[in-house]
C-alpha positions in Angstrom: -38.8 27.7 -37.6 -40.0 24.7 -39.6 -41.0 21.7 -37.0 -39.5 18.7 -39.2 -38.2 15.4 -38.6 -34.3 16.7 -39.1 -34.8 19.4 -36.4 -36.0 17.6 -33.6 -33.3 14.8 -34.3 -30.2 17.5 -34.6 -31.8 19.4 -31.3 -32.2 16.2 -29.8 -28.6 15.0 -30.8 -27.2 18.4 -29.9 -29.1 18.1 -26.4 -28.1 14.8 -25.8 -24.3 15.7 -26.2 -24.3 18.9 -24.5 -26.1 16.9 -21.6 -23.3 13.9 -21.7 -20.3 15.7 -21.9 -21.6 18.4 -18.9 -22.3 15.5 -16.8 -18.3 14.0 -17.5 -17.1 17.1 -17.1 -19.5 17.9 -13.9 -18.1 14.2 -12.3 -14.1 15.4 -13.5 -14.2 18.3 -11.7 -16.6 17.1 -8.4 -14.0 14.0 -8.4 -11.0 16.5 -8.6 -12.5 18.9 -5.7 -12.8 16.0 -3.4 -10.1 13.6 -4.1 -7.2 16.2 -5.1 -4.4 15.0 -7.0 -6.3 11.3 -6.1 -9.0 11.3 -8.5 -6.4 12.2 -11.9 -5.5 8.4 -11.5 -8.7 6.8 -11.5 -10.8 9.8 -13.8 -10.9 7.0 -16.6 -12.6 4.6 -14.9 -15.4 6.7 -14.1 -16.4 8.5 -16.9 -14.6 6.6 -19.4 -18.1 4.8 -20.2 -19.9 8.1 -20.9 -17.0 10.0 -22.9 -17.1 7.0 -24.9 -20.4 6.7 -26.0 -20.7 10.3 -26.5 -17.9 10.2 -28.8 -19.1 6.8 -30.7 -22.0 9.0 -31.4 -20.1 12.0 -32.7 -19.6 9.8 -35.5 -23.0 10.6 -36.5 -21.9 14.2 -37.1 -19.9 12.9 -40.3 -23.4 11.7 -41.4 -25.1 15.2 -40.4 -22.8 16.9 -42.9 -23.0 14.4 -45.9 -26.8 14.5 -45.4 -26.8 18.2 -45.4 -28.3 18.4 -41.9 -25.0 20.3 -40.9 -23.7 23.1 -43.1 -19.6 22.8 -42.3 -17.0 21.4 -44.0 -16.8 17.8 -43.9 -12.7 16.8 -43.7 -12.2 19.4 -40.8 -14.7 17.4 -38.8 -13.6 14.2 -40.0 -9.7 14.9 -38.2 -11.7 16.4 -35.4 -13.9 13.4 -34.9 -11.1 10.7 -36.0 -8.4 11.7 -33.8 -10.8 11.9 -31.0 -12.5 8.1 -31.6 -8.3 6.8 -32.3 -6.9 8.3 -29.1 -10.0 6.9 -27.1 -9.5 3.5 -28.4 -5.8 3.5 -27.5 -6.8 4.6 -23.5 -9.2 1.9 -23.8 -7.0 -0.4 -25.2 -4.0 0.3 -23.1 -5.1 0.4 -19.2 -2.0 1.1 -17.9 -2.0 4.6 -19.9 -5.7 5.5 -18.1 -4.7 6.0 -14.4 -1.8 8.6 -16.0 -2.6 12.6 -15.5 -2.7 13.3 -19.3 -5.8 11.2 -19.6 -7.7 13.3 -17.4 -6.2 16.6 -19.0 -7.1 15.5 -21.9 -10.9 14.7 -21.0 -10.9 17.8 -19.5 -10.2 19.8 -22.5 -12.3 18.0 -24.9 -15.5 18.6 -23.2 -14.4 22.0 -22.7 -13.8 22.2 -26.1 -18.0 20.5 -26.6 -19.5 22.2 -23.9 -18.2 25.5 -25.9 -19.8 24.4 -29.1 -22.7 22.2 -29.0 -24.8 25.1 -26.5 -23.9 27.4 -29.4 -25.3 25.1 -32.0 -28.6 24.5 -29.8 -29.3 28.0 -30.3 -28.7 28.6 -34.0 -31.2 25.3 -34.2 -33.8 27.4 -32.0 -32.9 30.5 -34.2 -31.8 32.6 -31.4 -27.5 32.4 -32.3 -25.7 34.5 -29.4 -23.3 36.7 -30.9 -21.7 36.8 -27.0 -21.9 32.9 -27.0 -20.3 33.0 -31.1 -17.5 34.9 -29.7 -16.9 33.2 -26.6 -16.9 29.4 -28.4 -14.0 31.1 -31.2 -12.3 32.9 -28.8 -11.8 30.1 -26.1 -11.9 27.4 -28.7 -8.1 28.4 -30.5 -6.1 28.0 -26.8 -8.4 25.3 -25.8 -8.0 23.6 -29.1 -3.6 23.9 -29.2 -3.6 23.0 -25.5 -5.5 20.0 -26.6 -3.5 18.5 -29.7 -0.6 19.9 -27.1 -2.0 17.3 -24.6 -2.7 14.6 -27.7 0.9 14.7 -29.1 2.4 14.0 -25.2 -0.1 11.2 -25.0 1.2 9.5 -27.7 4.6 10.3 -25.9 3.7 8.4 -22.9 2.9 5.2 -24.8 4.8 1.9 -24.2 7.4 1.0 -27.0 
């Protein structure tokens, strides 16, 4: 493996989200085992700040792929990425909606959803892909990923007229 510039900032950005969206989804489920049914109302307000800024910086990913740092197709990612950053700023925006349930079901399943694909993509960037790890992230990901837009399309349900 060739030591450039690129490398260490895609390993670096891969780490960086791995690391952010374990720790939100570390606190989600610590907060759930302790508080119960409690913590679903008020899941928002503490990782809100983290999820955010990890996914203000998965803009950066539209970047990776026009740069030719990432080799996928760039209007997949672009919805991916896009509906994520819109239904973020529409919690933010509209506190009332953050205390509800769907918030934190929704959190949940989008790191989930990250925490099955960016340890995958640390290893193909250290030349060691896991064909168990490959299987597991496309496997998991096609539930995971219905139950999410699932979860997004009653979000937008639950929004004031």
């Amino acid at each position: 493996m060739r030591l450039s510039f690129r490398h260490v900032y895609i390993f670096s950005y891969n780490l960086f989200q791995f690391c952010g969206h374990t720790w939100i989804l570390a606190n989600t489920l610590a907060r759930f085992f302790t508080f119960g049914q409690d913590a679903l109302a008020d899941t928002f307000y503490s990782v809100g700040f983290v999820m955010s800024l990890c996914q203000l910086l998965s803009i950066l990913e539209l970047f990776h792929i026009a740069d030719g740092i990432e080799k996928v197709k760039l209007l997949p990612r672009f919805v991916q990425v896009m509906e994520k950053n819109v239904l973020l700023i529409m919690v933010i925006m509209l506190e009332e909606i953050q205390s509800k349930p769907v918030v934190c079901v929704l959190l949940f399943l989008w790191n989930i959803l990250d925490l099955l694909r960016y340890p995958y993509e640390l290893l193909c960037m250290m030349d060691t892909p896991s064909i168990a790890m490959l299987w597991t992230r496309y496997t998991l990901w096609i539930p995971l990923y219905i139950l999410s837009v699932a979860t997004e399309g009653d979000h937008f349900i639950l929004l004031p007229p």
